[in-house]
N, C-alpha and C positions, 0 to 999 in steps of 0.2 A: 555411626556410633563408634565409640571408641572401644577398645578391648576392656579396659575399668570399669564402663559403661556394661558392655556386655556380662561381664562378671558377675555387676551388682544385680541387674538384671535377672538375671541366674539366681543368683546369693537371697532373692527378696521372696521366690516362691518356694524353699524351703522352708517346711515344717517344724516347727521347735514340739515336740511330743509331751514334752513335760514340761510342769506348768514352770518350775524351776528354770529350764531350761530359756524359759521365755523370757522370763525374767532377767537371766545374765544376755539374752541380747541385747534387750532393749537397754540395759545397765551400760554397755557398751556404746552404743548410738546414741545415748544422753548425755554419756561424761566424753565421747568424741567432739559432736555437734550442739549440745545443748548448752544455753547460756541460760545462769540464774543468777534472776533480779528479785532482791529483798527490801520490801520496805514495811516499815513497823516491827511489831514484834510476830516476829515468825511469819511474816504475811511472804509467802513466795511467788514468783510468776516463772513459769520455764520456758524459754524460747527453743527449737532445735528448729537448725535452718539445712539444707541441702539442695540441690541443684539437678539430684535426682529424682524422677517421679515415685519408680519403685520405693526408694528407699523411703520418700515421704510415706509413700503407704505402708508401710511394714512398720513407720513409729507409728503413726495414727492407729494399727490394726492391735498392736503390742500395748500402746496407752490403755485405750480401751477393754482390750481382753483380759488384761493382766490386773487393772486398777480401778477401771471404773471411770478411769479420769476424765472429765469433758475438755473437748480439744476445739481450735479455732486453726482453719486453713486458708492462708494467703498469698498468691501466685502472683509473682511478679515474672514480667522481661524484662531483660536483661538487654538494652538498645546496644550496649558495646558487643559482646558473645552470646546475641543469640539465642539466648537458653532461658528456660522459665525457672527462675529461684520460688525454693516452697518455704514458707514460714510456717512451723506449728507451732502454733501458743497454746499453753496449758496455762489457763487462768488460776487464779486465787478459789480456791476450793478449800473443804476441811481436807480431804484425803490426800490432798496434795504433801505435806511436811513427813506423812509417815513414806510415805511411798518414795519418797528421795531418799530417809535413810536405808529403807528397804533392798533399793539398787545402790549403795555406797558412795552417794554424791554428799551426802553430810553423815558427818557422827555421830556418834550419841546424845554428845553437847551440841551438837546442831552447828557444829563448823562443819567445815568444806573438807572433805578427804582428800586424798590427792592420791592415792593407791586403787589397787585392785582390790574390794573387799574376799578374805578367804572366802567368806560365806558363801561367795555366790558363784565361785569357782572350785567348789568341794567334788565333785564329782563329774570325772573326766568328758560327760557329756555335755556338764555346763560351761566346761573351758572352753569345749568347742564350737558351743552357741558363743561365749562370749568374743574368740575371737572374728568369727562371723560377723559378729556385732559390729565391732573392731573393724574390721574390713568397708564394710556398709557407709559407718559414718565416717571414716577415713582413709580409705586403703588407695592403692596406688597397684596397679601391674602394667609393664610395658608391653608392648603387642609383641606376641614372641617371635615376630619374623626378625625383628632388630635385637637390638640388646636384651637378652632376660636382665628384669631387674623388679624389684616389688618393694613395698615401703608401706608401713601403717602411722600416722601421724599423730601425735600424742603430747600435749599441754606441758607434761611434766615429767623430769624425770620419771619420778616417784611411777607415776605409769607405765612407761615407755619400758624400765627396768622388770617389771611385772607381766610386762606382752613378751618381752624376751624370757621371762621364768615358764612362761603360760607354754610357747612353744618348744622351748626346751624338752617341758612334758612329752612330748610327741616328738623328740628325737631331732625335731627342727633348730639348724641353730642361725642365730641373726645376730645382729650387731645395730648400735644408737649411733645416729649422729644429727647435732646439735646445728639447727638449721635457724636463724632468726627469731632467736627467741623461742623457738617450738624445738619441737625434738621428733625425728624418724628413725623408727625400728625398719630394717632394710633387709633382704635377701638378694644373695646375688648367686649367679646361675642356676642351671634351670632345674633342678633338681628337689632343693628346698620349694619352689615354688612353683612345681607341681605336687608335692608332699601338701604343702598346705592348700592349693586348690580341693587335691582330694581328702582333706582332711575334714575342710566347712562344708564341701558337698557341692562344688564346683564341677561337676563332671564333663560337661560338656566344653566345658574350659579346657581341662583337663588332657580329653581328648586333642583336642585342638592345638594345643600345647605341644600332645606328643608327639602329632605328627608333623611341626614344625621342628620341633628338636632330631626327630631322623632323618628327616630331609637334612637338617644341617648337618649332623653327624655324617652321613652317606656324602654329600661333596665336600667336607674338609678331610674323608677316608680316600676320594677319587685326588683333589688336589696333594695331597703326600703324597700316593701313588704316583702320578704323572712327574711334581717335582723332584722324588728321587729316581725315576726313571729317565728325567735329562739329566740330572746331576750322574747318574750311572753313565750313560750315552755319553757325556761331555769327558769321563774321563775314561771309557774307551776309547775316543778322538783321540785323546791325548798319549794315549800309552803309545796308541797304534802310529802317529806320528812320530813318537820317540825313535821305536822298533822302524820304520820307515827311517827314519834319520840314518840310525845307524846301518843300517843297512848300505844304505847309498852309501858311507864313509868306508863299510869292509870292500864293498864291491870295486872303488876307487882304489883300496892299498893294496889289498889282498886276492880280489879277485873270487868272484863267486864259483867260476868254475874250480878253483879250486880248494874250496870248503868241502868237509865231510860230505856225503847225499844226505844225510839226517839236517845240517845245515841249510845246504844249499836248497833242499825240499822247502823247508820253512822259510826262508828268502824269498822264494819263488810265491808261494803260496799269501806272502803277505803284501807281496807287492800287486799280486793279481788282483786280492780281495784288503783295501787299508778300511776298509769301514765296519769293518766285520771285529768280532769279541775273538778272543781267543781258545774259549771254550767250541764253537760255532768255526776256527780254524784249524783246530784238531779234528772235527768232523768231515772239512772235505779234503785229508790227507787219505792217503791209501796204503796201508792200511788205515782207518781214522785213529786218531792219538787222544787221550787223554789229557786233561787239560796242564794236570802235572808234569807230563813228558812234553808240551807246546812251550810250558813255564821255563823248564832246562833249555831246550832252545832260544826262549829269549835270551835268557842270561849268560850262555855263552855267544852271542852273539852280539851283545850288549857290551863284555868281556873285549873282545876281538877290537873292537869298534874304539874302545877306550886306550887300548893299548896303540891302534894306530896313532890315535891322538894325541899319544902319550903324558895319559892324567893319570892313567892308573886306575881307574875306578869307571862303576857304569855310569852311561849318561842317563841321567835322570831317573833310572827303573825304579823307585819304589822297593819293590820285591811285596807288593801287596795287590793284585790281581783286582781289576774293577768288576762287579759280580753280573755274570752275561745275563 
């Protein structure tokens, strides 16, 4: 089963407590998945199709409890994927034309909306049945071991701008884009879409979610760790080979015995130990030195090294310490 799957799964045995409430789901899961077919005057027929079981049962439970409406259930497979598609037909009934514009599938004038009706998102409880709804008959979440990413699928603009008003409400922000003629409201990282998990009442999603998201937090926190700890390591290598360099250059002109002992210590000391930090080479001097007083001895030593070779200048030193 897939993580969407699971979601909905989840998303189908939450409770809508008020009757309102129920109402802006199933308004959601009609104007997602429902097609309506007119013929005569006012005669309507609603089809709402899905491919999940849940969700068939949560239109059929919502038809029903909400309107009274009599329903027809039709289960096909699917020979190419596998999966049994559900057809629910709501026949031609009287209750039928009030109850479409009741959930904002038509007007007053008995045309087709193409928005959110306010009505039935007046109260923050119904936004969040409806976006529930919303999810049910269209939603989309990626399995959070790979890319967080989430999408609610939407006919029309006109809609799609109104699921983005809807979660605005709730601090969540998304963005539309314009897929084949349809249009997705999108969330990307993980953040908004655990917000909206625990918004519609996802929890266990939710969970699921977070402990994916720390596990990734915690090894992209160990991978900077390690790779600035080679990147540190690599330009110890590199100072300490500098300081190695020059060193063999004074030794060659000038002669280590004949360097200060404050010198000739530190000479000694790093050619003993070239793998070592320099903080970690003022510790096995004796007395041990500071990393500031190890720093003056590179640099006249670096000094020394320069002028045998007469550039004038140090070889290579930086003057910015790589941190032990």
């Amino acid at each position: 089963m897939s993580f969407t799957a699971e979601v909905k799964e989840e998303l189908s045995r939450v409770e809508s407590t008020r009757s309102c409430c129920a109402k802006a789901e199933l308004a959601a899961l009609v104007r997602i998945e429902g097609t309506l077919h007119i013929t005569g005057n006012e005669r309507y027929r609603l089809e709402v199709a899905t491919e999940t079981a849940p969700v068939a049962r949560v239109a059929i439970k919502l038809l029903h409890k909400v309107y009274g409406l009599k329903t027809e259930l039709t289960v096909r497979r699917s020979v190419l994927h596998k999966t049994n598609n559900y057809l629910i037909t709501v026949p031609i009934q009287p209750k039928l034309p009030e109850a479409l514009k009741d959930l904002g599938v038509l007007d007053e004038t008995s045309g087709l909306a193409l928005g959110v009706s306010p009505l039935l998102v007046k109260r923050d409880c119904c936004a969040i049945s409806y976006l529930r709804g919303a999810f049910l008959g269209g939603g989309f979440v990626a399995d959070p071991h790979g890319d967080f990413h989430f999408e609610l699928t939407a006919e029309t603009e006109e809609l799609a701008s109104d699921l983005v008003a809807l979660m605005a409400r709730f601090e969540i922000e998304s963005k539309v884009a314009q897929r084949r003629g349809a249009f997705a409201v999108y969330l990307k990282g993980a953040e908004p879409i655990v917000t909206f998990l625990a918004l519609v009442g996802a929890h266990r999603a939710l969970l699921r979610t977070e402990d994916v998201r720390i596990i990734k937090s915690m090894r992209n926190d160990v991978n900077r760790l390690v790779n600035a700890e080679i990147a540190n390591q690599q330009k110890t290598a590199e100072a300490a080979m500098e300081q190695l360099d020059a060193i063999r250059v004074v030794a060659e002109t000038v002669g280590l015995e004949d360097l200060p002992p404050a010198l000739r210590e530190f000479a000694e000391l790093r050619m003993a130990n070239p793998d070592v930090s320099l903080r970690e080479l003022g510790e096995l001097a004796e007395p041990p030195l500071t990393k500031s007083a190890v720093y003056h001895r590179v640099r006249r030593i670096e000094e020394l090294a320069a002028e045998a070779r007469g550039d004038g200048s140090g070889h290579g030193f930086s003057g910015k310490l790589p941190r032990s």
